[in-house]
C-alpha positions as CSV (number, residue, x, y, z in Angstrom):
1,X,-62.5,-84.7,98.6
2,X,-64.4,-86.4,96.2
3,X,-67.0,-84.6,93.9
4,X,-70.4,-86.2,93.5
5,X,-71.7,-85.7,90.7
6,X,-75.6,-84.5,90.0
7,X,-78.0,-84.3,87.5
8,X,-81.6,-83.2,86.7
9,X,-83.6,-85.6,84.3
10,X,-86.1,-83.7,82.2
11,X,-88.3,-85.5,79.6
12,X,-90.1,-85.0,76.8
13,X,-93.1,-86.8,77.3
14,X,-95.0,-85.9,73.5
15,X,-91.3,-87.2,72.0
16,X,-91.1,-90.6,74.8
17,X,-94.5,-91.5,73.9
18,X,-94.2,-91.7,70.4
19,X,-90.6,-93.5,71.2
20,X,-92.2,-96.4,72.8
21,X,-95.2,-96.4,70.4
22,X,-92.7,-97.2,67.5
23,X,-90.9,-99.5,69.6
24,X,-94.2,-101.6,70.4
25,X,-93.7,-100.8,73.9
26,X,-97.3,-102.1,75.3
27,X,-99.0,-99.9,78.1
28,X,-96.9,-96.7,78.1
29,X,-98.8,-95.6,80.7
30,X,-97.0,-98.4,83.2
31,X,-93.5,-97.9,81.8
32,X,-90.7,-97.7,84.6
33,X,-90.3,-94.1,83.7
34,X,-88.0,-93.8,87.6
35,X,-86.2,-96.8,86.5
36,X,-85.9,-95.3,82.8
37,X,-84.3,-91.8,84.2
38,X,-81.9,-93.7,86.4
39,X,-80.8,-95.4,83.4
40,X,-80.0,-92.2,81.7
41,X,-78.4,-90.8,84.9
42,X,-75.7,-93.5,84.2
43,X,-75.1,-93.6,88.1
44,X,-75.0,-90.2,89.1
45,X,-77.0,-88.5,91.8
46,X,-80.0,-87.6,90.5
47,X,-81.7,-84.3,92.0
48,X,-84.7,-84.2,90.3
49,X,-86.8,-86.0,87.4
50,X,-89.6,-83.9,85.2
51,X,-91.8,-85.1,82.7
52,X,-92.8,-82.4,80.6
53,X,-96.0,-82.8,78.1
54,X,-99.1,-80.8,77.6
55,X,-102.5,-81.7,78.5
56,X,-105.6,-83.2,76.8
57,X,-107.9,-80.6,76.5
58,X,-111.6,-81.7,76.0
59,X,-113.9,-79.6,74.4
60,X,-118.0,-80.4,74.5
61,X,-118.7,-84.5,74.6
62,X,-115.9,-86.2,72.1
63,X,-115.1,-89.5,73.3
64,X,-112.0,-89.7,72.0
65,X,-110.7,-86.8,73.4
66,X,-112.6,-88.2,76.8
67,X,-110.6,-91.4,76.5
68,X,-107.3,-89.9,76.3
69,X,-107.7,-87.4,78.9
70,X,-108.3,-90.3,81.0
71,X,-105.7,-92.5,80.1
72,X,-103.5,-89.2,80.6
73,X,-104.7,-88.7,84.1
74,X,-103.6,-92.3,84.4
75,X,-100.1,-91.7,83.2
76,X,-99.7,-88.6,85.8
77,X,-100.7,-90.5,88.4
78,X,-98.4,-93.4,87.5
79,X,-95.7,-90.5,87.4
80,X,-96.3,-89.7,91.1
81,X,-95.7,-93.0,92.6
């Protein structure tokens, strides 16, 4: 009988971002990251994928911290397709 082999792909979004940021990678928030995990998985079975980073907080009207929420938001739901 032959084994199959399985894996869970867990990444660390803060450390990815700043990956593809030095890289140039444009739109971060579009990046294959299915495609990119499948890569990784080196055609194994994968069982599950998580994308681990903490979220924006925003605290009173900063724009800044508006922007990046949203473009966060973005990236999550990007993650669920």
């Amino acid at each position: 009988m032959d084994k199959i082999n399985k894996i869970a792909v867990y990444i660390d979004g803060s450390n990815l971002y700043y990956k593809l940021k030095d890289l140039k990678v444009e739109n971060s928030i579009y990046f294959d990251y299915k495609e990119f995990s499948d890569f990784l998985a080196r055609g194994r079975v994968v069982v599950s994928y998580r994308y681990y980073v903490g979220a924006v907080r925003v605290k009173g009207n900063n724009s800044k911290a508006m922007s990046m929420r949203k473009n966060q938001q973005k990236l999550f739901s990007n993650l669920e397709k």
